[in-house]
N, C-alpha and C positions, 0 to 999 in steps of 0.2 A: 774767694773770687769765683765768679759764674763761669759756666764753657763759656766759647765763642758766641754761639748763639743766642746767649741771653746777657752776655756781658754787657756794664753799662761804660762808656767812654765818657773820657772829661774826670777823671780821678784828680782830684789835686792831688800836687806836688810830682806826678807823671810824665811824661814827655806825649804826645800826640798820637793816638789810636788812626792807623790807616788800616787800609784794606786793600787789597790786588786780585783781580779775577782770572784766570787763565782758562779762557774758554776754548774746549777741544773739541774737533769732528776729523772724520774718518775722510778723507781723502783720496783722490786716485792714486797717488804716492804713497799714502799711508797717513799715520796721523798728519793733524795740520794744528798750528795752536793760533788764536787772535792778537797778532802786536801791532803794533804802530806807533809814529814817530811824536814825542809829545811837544804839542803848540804851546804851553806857556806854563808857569808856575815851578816848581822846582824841577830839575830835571830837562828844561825843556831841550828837547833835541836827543833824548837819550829814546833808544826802541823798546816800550813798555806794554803792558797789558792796562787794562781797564783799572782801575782804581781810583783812590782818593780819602779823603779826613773822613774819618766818624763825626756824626752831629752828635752836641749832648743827649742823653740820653739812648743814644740808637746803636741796635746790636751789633756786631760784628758782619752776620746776614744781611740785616736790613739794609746795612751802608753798603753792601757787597750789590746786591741788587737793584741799590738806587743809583750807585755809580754806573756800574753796564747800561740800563738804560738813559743816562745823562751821560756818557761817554763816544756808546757807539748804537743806542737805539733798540737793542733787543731786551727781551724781558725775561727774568731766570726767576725762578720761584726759590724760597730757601729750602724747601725740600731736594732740589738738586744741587744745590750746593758743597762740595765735598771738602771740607774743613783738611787743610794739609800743612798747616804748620804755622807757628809765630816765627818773624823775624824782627831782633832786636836793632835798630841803627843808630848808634853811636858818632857824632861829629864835632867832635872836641875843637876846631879849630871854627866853627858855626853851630853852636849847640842848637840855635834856632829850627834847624832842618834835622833836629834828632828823632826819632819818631816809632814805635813798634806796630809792626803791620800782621796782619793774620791773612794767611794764603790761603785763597780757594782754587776749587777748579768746577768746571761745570760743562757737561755733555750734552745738555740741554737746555734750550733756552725756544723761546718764541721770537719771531719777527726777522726782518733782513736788516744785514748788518747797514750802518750809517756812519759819514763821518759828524765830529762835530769842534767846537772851539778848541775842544782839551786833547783830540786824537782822532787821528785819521787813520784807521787799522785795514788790517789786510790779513789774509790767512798766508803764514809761513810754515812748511814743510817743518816740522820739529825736527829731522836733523840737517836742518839749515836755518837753524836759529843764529842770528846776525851779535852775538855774544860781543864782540869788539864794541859793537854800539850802544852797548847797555851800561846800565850801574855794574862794577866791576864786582860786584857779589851775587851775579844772578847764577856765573858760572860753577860757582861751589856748589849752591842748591837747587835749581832747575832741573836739571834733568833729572833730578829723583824723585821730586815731584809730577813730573809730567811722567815718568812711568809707574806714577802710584805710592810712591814713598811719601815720608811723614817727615819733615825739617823741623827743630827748633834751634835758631843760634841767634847769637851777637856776632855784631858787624863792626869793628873802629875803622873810621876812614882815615885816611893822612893827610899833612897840611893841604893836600893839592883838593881835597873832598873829595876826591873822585876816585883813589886807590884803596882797596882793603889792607889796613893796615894791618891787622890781629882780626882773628877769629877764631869764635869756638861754639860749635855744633854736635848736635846728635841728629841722625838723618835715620830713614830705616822706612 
């Protein structure tokens, strides 16, 4: 299998290649990371970052940088890109929504932020990240990525989809 960056998505027999961007700047408060409340598709209503499906063919990067700018209108090169970890998702009770996502982060990008169909983001002080309003696994591995650490885990959600039922990670 190839890194992130040159991986190809659409594997038969696989569950669905996504991507999440966590895009960070330096604040009067200190850091600030980009979320927002998502308008429609799985999730909708939960406080997320940028993201979305890999097309066949397209790297983990590429999809990373087409999403940001179809999400919220700025543009990241994959050279700033900072590769932070697979997460496995697990939904036994809607196998449909199972899907393995690769986490970035990015310091830089071009352009002023935008809302659009999928999210209407806003910078939030990273240690006032709204954790209650998200997928119920961001709280395990978030903050160690946004301070530079490296996540790889699986997620099983429970009948409700919405709870972590079991998990198992290495973070660092």
């Amino acid at each position: 299998m190839q890194t992130p960056d040159g991986a190809v998505a659409g594997v038969a027999g696989r569950h669905p290649d996504v991507v999440v961007v966590y895009l960070l700047r330096h604040g009067e408060g200190g850091d600030e990371v980009l979320l927002g409340e998502k308008r429609r598709g799985l999730g909708t209503g939960n406080i997320v970052a940028p993201g979305g499906k890999r097309e066949p063919g397209e790297s983990a990067a590429a999809a990373a940088c087409r999403e940001v700018r179809e999400e919220v209108g700025v543009a990241v090169r994959p050279a700033d890109l900072e590769h932070r970890g697979t997460l496995d998702y697990r939904f036994p009770h809607r196998p449909e929504w199972t899907q393995r996502s690769d986490v970035f982060v990015a310091r830089r990008w071009t352009g002023p932020v935008s809302p659009s169909a999928e999210l209407d983001a806003d910078w939030v002080p990273v240690n006032e990240i709204p954790y209650e309003r998200m997928w119920s696994d961001a709280r395990h591995w978030l903050p160690d990525v946004l301070r530079g650490g490296f996540v790889q885990a699986r997620f099983d959600f429970g009948a409700d989809n919405r709870s972590v039922a079991w998990t198992s990670s290495s973070a660092g």
